[in-house]
C-alpha positions in Angstrom: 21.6 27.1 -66.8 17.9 27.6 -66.6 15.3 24.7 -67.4 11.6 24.8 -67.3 12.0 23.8 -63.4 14.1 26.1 -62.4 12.4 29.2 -63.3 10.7 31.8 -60.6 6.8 31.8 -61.0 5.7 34.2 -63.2 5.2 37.9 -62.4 1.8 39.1 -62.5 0.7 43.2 -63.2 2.7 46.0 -65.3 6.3 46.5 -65.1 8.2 49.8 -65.2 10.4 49.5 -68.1 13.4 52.3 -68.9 13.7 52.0 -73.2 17.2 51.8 -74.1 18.9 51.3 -77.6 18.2 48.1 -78.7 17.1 47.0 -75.5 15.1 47.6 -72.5 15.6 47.3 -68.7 12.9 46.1 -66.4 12.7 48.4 -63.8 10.3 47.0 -61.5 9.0 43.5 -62.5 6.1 42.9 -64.0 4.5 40.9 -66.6 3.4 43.6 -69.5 3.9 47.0 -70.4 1.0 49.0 -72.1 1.2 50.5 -75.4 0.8 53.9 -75.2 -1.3 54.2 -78.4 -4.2 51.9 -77.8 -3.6 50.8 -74.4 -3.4 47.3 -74.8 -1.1 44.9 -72.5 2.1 43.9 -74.6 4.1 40.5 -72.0 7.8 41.6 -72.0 8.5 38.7 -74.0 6.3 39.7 -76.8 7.9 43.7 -76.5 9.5 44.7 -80.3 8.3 48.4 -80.1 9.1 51.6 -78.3 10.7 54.9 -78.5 13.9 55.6 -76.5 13.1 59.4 -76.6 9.6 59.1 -75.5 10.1 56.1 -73.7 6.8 54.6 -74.8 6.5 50.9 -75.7 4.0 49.8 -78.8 1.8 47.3 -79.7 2.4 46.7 -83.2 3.8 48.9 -86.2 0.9 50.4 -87.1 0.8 52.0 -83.4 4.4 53.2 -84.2 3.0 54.4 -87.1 -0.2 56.5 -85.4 2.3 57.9 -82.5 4.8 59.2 -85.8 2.0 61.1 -86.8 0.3 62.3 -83.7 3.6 64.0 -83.3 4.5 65.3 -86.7 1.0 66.1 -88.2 2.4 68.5 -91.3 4.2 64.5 -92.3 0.9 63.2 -93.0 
């Protein structure tokens, strides 16, 4: 078990991240991912968005949202 001592230091730049069901799997370690719509760093622990198919990680909903309809512009 894992206490605040215990824990490795924390990782610094962007991690490569492959976008599962459900989940994720870091890759190469790092401490964000960018959102693909605005470009803005998203920490790992913070990460609730992405798209397994695209395998693209998201900000918030609302850049869900914008990628939806970048995509499928006749669902406007």
């Amino acid at each position: 078990m894992l206490n605040r001592y215990d824990r490795s230091p924390p990782m610094n730049g962007e991690a490569e991240v492959k976008y599962l069901d459900g989940d994720f799997r870091v890759v190469r370690p790092g401490a964000f991912v960018r959102c693909a719509v605005s470009g803005v760093p998203i920490p790992l622990e913070e990460l609730k968005y992405w798209n397994v198919d695209l395998q693209e990680a998201y900000a918030t909903p609302e850049a869900v949202l914008q990628r939806y309809r970048d995509a499928h512009p006749s669902k406007k």
